[in-house]
N, C-alpha and C positions, 0 to 999 in steps of 0.2 A: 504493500500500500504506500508504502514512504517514497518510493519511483512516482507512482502515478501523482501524490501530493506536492512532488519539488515539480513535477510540469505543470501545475495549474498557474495559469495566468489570469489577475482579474478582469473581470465584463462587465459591461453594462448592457442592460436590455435596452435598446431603443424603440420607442411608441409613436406611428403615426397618430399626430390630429388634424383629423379631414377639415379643409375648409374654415380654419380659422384666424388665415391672413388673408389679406387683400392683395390681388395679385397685381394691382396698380392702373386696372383695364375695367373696373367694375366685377371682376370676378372675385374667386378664393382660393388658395394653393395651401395645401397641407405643411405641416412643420413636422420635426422630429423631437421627441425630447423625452429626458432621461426615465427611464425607466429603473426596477433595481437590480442593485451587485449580486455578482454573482465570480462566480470561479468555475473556469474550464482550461483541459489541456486539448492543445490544438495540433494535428498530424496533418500533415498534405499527404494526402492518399495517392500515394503510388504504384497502385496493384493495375495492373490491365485491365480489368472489368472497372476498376475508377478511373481511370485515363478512360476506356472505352466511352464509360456517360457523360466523365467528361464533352466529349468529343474532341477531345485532343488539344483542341486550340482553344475552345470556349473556355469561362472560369476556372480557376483553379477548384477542386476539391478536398473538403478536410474534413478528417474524423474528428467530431466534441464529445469528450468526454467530462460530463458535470458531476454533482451529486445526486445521488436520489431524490432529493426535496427539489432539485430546479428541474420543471416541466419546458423546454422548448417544443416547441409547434411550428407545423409547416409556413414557411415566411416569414417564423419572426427573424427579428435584427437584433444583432447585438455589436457592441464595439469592444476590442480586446486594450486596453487601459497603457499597458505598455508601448505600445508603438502607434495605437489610435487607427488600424485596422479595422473594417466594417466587414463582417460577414453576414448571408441572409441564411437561413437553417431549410435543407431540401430534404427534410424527411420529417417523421412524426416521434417525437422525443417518448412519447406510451406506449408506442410502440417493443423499446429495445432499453429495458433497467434491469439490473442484477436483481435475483430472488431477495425478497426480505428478508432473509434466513442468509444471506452470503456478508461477509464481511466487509465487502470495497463500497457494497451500496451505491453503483453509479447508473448511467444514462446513458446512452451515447446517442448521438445524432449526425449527421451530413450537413456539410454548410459551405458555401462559395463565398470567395471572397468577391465581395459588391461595392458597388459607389451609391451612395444616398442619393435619389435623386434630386434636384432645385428646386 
């Protein structure tokens, strides 16, 4: 457990809110803003079948590993604290946690590294 604890890096979850700027046109353009901390270790998936859904050239691909208590879901955002990275999460984090009965108590999830859109 003490490996996977020195790779966690921390996160923030980031939250779109729809529609609560003015987009300077008479419209609305959504904001992001902080959501809460969290700790994940972050792997760029380099197996063939992850380069494959890559599609080679699109996103990069990375395996998150959380804890049990943080739920990621499909699309959400997060930014890794460290270096100020934005990845979006491309799978369902309920899907894939260690049994309650195991000892590491994690998550894992899929997630591309993304630009926030303006």
């Amino acid at each position: 457990m003490s490996l996977v604890r020195e790779a966690m890096a921390a996160c923030v979850r980031l939250v779109e809110r729809d529609g609560d700027l003015s987009d300077g046109m008479g419209g609305t353009r959504s904001r992001w803003i902080i959501g809460d901390y969290f700790e994940a270790a972050l792997a760029l998936e380099r197996s063939v079948p992850g380069r494959r859904a890559d599609g080679d050239c699109a996103n990069d691909v990375y395996s998150v590993l959380t804890g049990r208590q943080v739920a990621l879901g499909f699309h959400d955002v997060f930014r890794r604290l460290t270096d100020g990275a934005v990845f979006r999460v491309t799978s369902e984090g309920i899907d894939d946690a260690t049994p309650t009965s195991a000892g590491l108590g994690l998550r894992h999830v899929t997630a591309e590294r993304w630009v926030l859109p303006e």
